[in-house]
N, C-alpha and C positions, 0 to 999 in steps of 0.2 A: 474785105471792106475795112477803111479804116476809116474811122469816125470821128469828129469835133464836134462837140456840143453845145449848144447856146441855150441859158436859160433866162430867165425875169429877174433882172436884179430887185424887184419889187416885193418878186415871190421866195425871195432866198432863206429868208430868215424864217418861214411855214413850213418850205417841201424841199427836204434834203437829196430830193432827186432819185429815191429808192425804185418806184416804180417806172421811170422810166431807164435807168438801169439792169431794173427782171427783163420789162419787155424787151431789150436789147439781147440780154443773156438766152432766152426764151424764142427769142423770133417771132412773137406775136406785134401784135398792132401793124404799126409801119416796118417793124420789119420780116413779116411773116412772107415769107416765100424766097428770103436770100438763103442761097445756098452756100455763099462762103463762109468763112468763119469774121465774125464782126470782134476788133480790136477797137477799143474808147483810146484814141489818141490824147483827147482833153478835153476840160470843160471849162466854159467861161461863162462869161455874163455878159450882156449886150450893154454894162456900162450902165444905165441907167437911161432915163426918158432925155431924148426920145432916140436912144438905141445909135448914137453916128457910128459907136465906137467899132459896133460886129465886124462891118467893111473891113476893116485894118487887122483886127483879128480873128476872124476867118482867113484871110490871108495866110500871116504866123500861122493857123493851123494848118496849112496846106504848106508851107515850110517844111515845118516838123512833120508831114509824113499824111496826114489827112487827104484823104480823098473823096470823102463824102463828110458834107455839111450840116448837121443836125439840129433841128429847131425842139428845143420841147415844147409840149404839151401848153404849160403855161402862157407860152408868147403866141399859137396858132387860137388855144382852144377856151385859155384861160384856168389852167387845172391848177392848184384845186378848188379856186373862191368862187370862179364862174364868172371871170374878168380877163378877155382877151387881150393883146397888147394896142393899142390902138394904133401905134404905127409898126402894127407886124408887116403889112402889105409893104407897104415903102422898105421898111429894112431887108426883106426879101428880096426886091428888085435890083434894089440897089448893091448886095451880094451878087447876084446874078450876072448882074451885069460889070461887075469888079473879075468875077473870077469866070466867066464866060460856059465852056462847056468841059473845062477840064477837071471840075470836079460835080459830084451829085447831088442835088440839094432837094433833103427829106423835110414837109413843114410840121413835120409834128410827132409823138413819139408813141402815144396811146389815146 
């Protein structure tokens, strides 16, 4: 699995993304029961509110080698303040529907 990452550009400057990195390394959370080996292609920011930029790059990361599309924590769940993204549903869809079924799209990381 090769992975891209999206986080909160809100939350960047609190959560340097550690824990969603173990659970990656780890295989716990969302990725508890892959059995291949998970390579971090990259990580980005959704740009800011309200997130247009993902679309374009998720793409770029499917370029460069990504095959599965990863949301942290932050943007699904709201970690760590307890503030979800509020237009995570829409930036979801709107990935989904950009990159169709050729790549896997995980919404959240722990």
């Amino acid at each position: 699995m090769k992975v891209g990452m999206f986080r909160c550009m809100q939350t960047e400057d609190m959560c340097p993304g550690t824990t969603d990195y173990k659970f990656m390394k780890l295989k716990k959370g969302a990725f508890e029961g892959i059995d291949e080996e998970i390579e971090l292609i990259g990580v980005n920011t959704c740009g800011g509110c309200p997130g247009k930029k993902v679309v374009t790059r998720a793409e770029e990361m499917v370029k460069r080698g990504a095959d599965t599309i990863v949301f942290a924590s932050c943007m699904s769940k709201g970690n760590p303040i307890g503030f979800a993204c509020p237009h995570f549903e829409q930036i979801i869809k709107a990935v989904r529907e950009r990159l169709g079924d050729k790549v896997r799209i995980i919404d959240y990381t722990h």
